[in-house]
C-alpha positions, -999 to +999 in steps of 0.1 A: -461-458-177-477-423-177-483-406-209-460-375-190-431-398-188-432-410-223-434-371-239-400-370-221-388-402-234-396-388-266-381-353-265-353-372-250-352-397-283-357-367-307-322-350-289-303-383-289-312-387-326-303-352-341-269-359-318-263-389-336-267-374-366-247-345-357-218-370-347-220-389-380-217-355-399-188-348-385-172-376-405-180-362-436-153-338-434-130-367-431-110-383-467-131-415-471-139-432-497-172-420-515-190-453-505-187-447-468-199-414-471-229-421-490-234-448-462-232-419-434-254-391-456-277-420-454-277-430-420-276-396-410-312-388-429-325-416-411-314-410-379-333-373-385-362-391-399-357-411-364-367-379-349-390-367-371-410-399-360-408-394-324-424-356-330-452-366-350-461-396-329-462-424-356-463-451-336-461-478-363-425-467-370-408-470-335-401-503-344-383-498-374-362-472-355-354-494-326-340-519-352-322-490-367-302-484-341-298-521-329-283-527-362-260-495-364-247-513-328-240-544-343-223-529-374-199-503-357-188-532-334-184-556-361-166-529-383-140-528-343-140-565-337-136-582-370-126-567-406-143-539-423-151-551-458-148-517-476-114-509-461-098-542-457-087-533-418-101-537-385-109-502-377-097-484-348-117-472-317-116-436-320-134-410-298-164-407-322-165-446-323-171-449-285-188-415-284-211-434-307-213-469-293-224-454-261-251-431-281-265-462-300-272-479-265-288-449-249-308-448-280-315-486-277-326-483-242-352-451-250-363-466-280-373-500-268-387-481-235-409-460-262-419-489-284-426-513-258-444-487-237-469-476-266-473-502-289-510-513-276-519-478-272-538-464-305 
């Protein structure tokens, strides 16, 4: 692929990431318990770091950030499908849920696209 059309991946990666983030904020505002918002203060600094990553061009860490959101896929659909351990309850599919499924797989998709595309260039 030409270098052109990665730079776009990336800035594309970068806007996807701070969108995520900006999604998962808004659950803050929401009464949860203090566990589950630790768990989304966290997830939200990585997703920034995410695209922090993609603007320096440290290619030895679009790995870790394709597994990142690989595994935030399989954990918001586990926490749908089967029983969320912290609240006891399946949890319902809300419009951040989805809006948030379908971000993880756009991220999935640009982020194996990047990683795959660069990782035997230096």
């Amino acid at each position: 692929m030409e270098n052109r059309a990665i730079d776009v991946l990336k800035w594309l990666a970068i806007l996807g990431s701070a969108m995520w983030a900006g999604i998962h904020m808004t659950l803050l505002a929401i009464k949860l318990p203090y566990i589950v918002k630790v768990f989304f203060g966290f997830v939200i600094a990585i997703a920034i770091v995410s695209a922090m990553i993609y603007v320096s061009g440290k290619k030895s860490f679009y790995l870790p950030v394709l597994i990142f959101y690989i595994l935030d896929t399989a954990l918001l659909l586990e926490s749908r499908i089967t029983i969320a351990p912290v609240f006891g309850v399946r949890l319902p599919w809300t419009a951040s849920a989805i809006d948030s499924i379908i971000l993880d797989i756009v991220m999935i998709i640009l982020s194996g696209i990047i990683y795959f595309s660069t990782k035997n260039q230096k």
